[in-house]
VONU-861707 format. One record per atom (N, C-alpha, C): x, y, z. Coordinates in steps of 0.05 Angstrom, whole numbers, plus 5000, padded with zeros to 4 digits. Layout:
! VONU-861707
XYZ...
//
This chain:
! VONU-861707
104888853908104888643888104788773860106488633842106488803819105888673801104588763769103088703754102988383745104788313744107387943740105187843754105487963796105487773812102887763811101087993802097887993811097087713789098487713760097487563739098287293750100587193765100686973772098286853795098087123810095787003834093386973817091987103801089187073788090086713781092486713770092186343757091886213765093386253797093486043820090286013825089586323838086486203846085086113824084486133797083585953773084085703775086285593787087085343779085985213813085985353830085685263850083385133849081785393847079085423850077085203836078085133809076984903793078284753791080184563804081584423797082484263769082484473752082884423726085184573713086184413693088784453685087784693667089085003658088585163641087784973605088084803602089284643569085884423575084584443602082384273601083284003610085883933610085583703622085383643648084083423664084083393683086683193696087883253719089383123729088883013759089182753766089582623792091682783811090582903835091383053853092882993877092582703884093782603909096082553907097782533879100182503882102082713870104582653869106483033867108682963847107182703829109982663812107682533792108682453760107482343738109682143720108282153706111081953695112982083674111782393673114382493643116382653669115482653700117782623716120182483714117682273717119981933722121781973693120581983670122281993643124382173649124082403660125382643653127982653672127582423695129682363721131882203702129581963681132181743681133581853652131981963642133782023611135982263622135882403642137682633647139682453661138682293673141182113687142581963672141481843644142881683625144081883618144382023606144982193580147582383601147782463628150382513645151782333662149682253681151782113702152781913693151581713672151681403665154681523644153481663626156581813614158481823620158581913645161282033660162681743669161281563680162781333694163081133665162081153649162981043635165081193616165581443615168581493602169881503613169181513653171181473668173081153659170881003655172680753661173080603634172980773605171980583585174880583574177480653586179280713563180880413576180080333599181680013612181779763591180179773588179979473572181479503545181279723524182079733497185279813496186379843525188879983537190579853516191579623510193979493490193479583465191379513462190279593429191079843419189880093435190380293431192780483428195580313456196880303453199280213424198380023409198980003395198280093359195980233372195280333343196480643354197480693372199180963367201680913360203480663365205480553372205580553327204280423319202780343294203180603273201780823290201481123274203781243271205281203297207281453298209881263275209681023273212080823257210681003229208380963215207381053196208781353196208081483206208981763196211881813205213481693225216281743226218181563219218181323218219381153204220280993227220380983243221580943275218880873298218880623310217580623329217580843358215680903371215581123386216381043410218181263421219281213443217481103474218080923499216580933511215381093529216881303535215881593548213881683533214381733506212581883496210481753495210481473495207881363495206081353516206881293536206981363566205081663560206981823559205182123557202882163552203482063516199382013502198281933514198881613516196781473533195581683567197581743583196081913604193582173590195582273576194382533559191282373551191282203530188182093533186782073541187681913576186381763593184882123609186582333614186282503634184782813621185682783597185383023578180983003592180182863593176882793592175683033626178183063641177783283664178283623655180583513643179883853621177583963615176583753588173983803574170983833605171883753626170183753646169883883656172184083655172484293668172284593651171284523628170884733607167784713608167084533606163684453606163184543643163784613660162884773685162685033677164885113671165685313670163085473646161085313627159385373609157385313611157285133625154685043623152585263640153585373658150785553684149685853657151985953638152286043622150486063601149985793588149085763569146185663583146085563601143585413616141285633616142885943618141286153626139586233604141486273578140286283558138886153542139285993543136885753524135185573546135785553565134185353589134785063591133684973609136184713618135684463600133284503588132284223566133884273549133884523533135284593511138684533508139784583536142784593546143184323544140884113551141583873541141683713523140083823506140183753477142683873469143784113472146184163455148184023461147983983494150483823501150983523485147883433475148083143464149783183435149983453417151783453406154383473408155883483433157783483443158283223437156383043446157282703452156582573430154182613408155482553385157982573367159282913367161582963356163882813369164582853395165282553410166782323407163182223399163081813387164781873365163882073351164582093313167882053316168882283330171982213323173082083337171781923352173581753375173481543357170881403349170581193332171581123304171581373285173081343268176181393266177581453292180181533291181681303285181581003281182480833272182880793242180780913235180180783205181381073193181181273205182081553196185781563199187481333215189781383227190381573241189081773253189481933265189081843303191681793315190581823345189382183357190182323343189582643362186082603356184582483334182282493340180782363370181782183382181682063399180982203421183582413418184582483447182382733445181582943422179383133421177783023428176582733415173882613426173782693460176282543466176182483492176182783511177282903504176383293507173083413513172083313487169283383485167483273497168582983502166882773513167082913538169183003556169483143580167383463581167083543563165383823564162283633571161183453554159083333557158783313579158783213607158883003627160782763634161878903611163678773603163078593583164078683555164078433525166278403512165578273513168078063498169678323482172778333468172578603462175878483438175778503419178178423396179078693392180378673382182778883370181479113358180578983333179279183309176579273317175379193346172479313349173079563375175379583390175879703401173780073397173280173371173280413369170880383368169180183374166580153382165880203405166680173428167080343454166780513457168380613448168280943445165681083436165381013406162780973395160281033409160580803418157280713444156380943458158181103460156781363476154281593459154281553433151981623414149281473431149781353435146181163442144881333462146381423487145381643508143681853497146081963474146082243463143682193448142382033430140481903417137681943437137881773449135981833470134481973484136182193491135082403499134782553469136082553454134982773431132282633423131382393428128382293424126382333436127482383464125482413487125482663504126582843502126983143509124883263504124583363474123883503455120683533458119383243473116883253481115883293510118483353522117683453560118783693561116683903582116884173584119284243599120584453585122184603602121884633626124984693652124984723680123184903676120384863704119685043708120585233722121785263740123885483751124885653729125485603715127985643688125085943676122885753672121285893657120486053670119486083701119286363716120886453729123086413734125986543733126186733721127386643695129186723671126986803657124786653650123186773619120986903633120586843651118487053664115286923652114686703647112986603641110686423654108986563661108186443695106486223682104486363658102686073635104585803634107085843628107785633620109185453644110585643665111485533682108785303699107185473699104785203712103884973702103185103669103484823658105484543663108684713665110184503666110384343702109484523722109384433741107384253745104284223724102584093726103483823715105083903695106683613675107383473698109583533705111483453724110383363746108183443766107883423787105983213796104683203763102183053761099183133768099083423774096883483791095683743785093783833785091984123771092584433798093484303826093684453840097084523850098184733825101284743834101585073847099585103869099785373878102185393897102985183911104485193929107285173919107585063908109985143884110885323868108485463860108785703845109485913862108085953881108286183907111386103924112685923915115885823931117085923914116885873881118385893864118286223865115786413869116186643868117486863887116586693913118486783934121686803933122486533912125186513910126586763884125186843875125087003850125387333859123887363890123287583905125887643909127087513915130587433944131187413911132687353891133887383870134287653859131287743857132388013848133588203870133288193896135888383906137888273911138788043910140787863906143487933902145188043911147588073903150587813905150587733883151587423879154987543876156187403892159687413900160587363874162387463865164387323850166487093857167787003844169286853855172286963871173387253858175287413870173787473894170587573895169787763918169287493948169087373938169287023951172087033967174486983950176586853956177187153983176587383969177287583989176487634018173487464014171887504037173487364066173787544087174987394103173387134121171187304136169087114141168386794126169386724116168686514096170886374092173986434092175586474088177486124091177286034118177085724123174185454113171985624106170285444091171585394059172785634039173785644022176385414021178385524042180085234040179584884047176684914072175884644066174784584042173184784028172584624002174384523993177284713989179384543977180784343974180384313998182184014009180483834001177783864010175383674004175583533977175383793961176183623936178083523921180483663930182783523926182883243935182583253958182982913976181482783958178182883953177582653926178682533913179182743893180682613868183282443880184882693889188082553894187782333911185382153919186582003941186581653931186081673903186881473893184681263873182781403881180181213870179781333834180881523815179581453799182081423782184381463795186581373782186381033783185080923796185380573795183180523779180380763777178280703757180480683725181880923726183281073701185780703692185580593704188580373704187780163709185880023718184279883733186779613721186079623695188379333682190479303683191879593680194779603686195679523713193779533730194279533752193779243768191479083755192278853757193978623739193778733716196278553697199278633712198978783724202278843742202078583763199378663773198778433796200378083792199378003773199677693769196877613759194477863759192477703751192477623728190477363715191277233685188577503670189477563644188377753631185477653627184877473624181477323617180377283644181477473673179977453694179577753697180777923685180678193700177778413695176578233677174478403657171578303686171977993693169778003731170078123746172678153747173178293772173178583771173478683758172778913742169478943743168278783735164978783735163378723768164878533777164778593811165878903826167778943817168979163836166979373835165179393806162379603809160579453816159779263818157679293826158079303866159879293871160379313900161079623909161779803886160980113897158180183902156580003874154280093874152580113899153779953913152479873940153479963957156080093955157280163983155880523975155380613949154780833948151480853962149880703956146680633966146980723990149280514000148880524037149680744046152480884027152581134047150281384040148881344021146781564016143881504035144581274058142681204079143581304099146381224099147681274129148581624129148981764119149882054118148382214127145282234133143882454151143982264179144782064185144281864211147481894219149181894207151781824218153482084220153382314200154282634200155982494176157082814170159482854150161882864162162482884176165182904192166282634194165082454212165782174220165982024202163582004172164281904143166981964131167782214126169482344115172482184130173382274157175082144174175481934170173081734178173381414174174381364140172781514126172981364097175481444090177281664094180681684086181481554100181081474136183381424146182581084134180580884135180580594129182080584099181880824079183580794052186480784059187980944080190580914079190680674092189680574110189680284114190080064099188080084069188079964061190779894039190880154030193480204011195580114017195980164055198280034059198979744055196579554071195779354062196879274027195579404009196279313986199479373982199979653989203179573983204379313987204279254024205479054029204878874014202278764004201578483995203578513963203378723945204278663926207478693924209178833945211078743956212478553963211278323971212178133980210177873965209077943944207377723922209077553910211977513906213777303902214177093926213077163943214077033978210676863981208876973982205876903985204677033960202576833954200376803929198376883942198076943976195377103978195577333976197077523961198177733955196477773927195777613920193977623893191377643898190477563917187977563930187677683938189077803948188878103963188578343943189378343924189378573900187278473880185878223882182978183873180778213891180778263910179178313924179678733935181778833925182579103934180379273922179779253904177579503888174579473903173879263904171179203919171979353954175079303966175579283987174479623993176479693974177080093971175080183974172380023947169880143938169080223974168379973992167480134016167480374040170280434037171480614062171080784044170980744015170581013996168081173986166181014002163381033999162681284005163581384021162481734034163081844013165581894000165382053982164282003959164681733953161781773925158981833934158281853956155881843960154982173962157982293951157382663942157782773968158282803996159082944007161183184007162683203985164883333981162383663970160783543959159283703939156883833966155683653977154383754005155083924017157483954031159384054042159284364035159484384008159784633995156884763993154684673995152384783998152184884028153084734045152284774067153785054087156285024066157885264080157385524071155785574051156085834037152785894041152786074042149786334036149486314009146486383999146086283973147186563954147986783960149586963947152286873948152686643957156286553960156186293937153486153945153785833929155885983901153186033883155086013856157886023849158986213867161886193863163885903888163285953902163585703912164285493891161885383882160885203870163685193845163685463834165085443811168485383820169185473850171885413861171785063865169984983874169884673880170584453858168584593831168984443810171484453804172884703802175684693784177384583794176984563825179484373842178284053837176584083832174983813831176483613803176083763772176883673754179983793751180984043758183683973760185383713768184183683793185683383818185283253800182383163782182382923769184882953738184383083730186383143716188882993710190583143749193483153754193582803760192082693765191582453782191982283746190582263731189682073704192782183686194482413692195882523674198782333691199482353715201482303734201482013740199481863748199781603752201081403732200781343708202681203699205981203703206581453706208381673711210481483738208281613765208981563787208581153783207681013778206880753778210280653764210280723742212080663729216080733744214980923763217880993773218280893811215280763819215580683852215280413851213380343825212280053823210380013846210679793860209279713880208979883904210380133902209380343926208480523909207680553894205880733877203380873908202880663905199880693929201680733951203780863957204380923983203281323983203681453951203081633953199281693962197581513948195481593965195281613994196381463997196181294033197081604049198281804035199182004049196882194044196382154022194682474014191482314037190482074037188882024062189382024073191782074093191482024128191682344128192982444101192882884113190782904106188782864097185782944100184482884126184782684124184282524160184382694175187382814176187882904193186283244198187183314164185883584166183483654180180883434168178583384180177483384203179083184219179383194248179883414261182083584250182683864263180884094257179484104230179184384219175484304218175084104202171584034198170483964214167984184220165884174237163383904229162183834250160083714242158083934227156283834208154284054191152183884187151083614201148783494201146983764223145183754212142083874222143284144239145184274223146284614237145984804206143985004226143285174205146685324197146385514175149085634166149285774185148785964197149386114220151385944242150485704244151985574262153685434258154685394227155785274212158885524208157585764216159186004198160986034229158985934252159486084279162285844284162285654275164385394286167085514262166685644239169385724234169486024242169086154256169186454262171186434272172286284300175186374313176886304286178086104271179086114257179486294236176786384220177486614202177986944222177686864246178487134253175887364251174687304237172487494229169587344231167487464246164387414241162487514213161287324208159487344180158187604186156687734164155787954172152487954192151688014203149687914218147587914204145687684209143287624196140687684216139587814187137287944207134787704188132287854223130087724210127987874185126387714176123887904158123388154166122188134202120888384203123088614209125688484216127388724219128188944190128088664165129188734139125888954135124288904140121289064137121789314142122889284179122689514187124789704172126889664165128889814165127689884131127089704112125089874086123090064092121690024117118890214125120290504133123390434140123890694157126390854129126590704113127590764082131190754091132190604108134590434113134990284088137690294077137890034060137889774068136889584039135489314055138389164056138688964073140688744081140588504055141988404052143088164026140187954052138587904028136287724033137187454032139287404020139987094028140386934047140187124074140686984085137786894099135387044087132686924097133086664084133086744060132586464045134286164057136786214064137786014082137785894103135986054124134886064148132785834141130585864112128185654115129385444106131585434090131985184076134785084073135785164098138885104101138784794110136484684114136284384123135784174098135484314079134484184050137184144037139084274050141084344017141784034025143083824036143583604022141983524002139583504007137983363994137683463956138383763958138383823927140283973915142283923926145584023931146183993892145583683887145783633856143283633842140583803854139283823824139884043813139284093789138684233771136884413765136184703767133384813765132984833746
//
């Protein structure tokens, strides 16, 4: 034990021992959470995830307007109204450019997280989303559309009312209030404790914040996990993403990530978030109905997402995955036909008012993050990080190609537009069925052992503690410890696949 660990044990038994917080206050012990928890869950959840779905879906409604104040700009500075391709283009470029900026903010964020710590990373990020609001909102009154489209850039690095013409850039706008929020309420809750005995090596402070957090004067058992995990870090040898792609052993988990997240994006769901109006003003629906249905079609993910975050340790990942592409190409087909033949029958309209609520369900597995599960579960914790960073980029690329191409493709199949998802789901389907193992309640070893015939190659063998002991006692070099660490808690990773340390 070395000098660090002896000073962390004296604290633990101090704190143990008297059940008293170092600062004198006393805290209630029976429970493992407080309320600058609870604060610190929902303001991090406002300030990203609530973000994201709402720039996912905020550019539908102001779609004519906006259209026309580019339509508006480009007459102003060329003398000539703008062609419809090119308009076409911007408008995608707008709508899609926001996966870029999403994919620049991955690519920075683990980066910057290291150096300043994860409270801090979120405060800066809220300057992201103020600078943002600023030029998205004033790009009207400035004549400039490219401010828009930067907003819409940066807004991507970050994470129904009534609605007129001239308030449009208020929308946009609204995304300051998040950013607000947390710069009010941050500033007074402690830094990750992880972060602080990780990275800053600060064991005083790290307890404090585990006492904040936890609610309770006795955080020995936390501290002694967090330090164990710190043990396995420093001999840690973490993959690159080349030393990844090279690895053969691994080699078919790497391409299911890929597909995984490709089939996401490409399989149709946020290109209809990205169009949602275009797509029913094609319909026949009347324009002063699309803004309920629109407000129904979420609140009926919301629920199909609940349920599958119930049903996914009871039902597996495999059978979700399968069922939820193959009932989408079902459904797509379905909608082709109906809006195919919507001059012949008017329940063809009903059918494409009721389609987004329909989709939201069979589409439930994958919002409910399995794509992201998946990728924890296949890799050793010297593999996650890069992993992780291959998943995202296919992740926000797809979304990307999907928000950039669909007007595109819509505009040149019409009513079989949706014949191209209906393909890219039944080849996932299919892939799935052939290639993805079940990974409910199978440690990685057994997870690594079901793609071995395929990659051709076995993982390197995982030894136990006392073997990794013996072979230090006998002055053998020691074995990559990650795979102890996966062995205790390879049953956890759904569960904290998306926190944050």
């Amino acid at each position: 034990m070395n000098a660090r660990e002896l000073a962390l044990a004296s604290l633990i038994h101090a704190t143990s021992c008297t059940g008293e917080l170092p600062v004198g206050r006393r805290l209630r012990r029976k429970k493992d959470w407080s309320w600058s928890l609870v604060v610190a869950a929902l303001v991090g959840a406002f300030g990203s995830s609530f973000l994201y779905g709402y720039n996912l879906s905020v550019v539908n409604a102001p779609t004519p307007y906006i259209k026309a104040f580019y339509n508006e700009t480009w007459y102003r500075r060329h003398g000539h109204p703008i062609d419809p391709d090119t308009l076409t283009l911007l408008w995608s470029v707008t709508v899609s450019i926001f996966a870029i900026g999403g994919l620049v903010g991955t690519l920075l964020v683990k980066l910057i997280g290291k150096f300043i710590g994860r409270k801090y990373t979120l405060l800066v990020n809220n300057g992201f989303a103020i600078c943002a609001a600023l030029l998205m909102a004033c790009s009207l009154q400035a004549g400039a559309f490219e401010m828009l489209i930067v907003g819409r850039f940066i807004m991507g690095v970050d994470g129904v009312f009534s609605l007129q013409e001239s308030t449009w850039p208020y929308l946009f706008g609204a995304i300051v209030v998040p950013a607000l929020v947390q710069l009010a309420s941050l500033p007074f809750l402690p830094e990750s404790p992880r972060y602080l005995l990780l990275e800053k090596h600060d064991e005083a402070e790290a307890m404090k914040a585990f006492q904040t957090f936890l609610g309770k004067a006795d955080v020995s058992e936390e501290l002694q996990e967090a330090l164990a995990e710190s043990r396995v870090q420093r001999n840690l040898h973490l993959l690159s993403v080349l030393e990844l792609l090279r690895a053969p052993f691994v080699r078919w988990q790497v391409i299911t990530v890929v597909v995984t997240m490709a089939s996401y994006q490409l399989c149709g769901l946020n290109a209809i978030w990205f169009y949602t109006n275009s797509i029913f003003g094609k319909a026949g629906i009347p324009q002063d109905k699309i803004p309920y249905i629109t407000l129904s079609t979420g609140g009926i993910e919301t629920l199909a997402a609940i349920f599958s975050g119930l049903v996914v340790e009871r039902l597996g990942r495999r059978p979700l995955l399968i069922g939820g592409f193959g009932l989408m190409a079902l459904f797509f087909g379905t909608l082709t036909v109906t809006l195919t033949l919507q001059h012949l029958a008017m329940e063809a309209v009903w059918w494409v008012r009721v389609y987004l609520g329909v989709h939201s369900c069979p589409d439930s597995p994958l919002t409910g993050g399995i794509p992201f599960i998946l990728t924890g579960e296949f890799f050793q914790q010297s593999e996650r990080p890069a992993a992780f960073i291959i998943a995202g980029t296919v992740n926000w690329l797809s979304n990307f190609t999907v928000g950039l191409l669909f007007p595109f493709i819509q505009k040149s199949l019409d009513s079989y537009c949706f014949l191209v998802f209906a393909t890219v789901c039944i080849a996932g389907a299919i892939y799935f069925y052939f290639v993805l193992p079940e990974t409910k309640n199978r440690t990685h070893a057994e997870i690594s052992q079901s793609f071995a015939k395929r990659n051709k190659a076995h993982p390197p063998q995982v030894k136990t503690d006392s073997a990794m002991a013996d072979e230090k006692a006998n002055g053998q070099p020691e074995t990559d410890p990650s795979s102890t660490l996966d062995s205790q808690g390879q049953n956890q990773t759904s569960k904290c696949v998306f926190s944050m340390q």
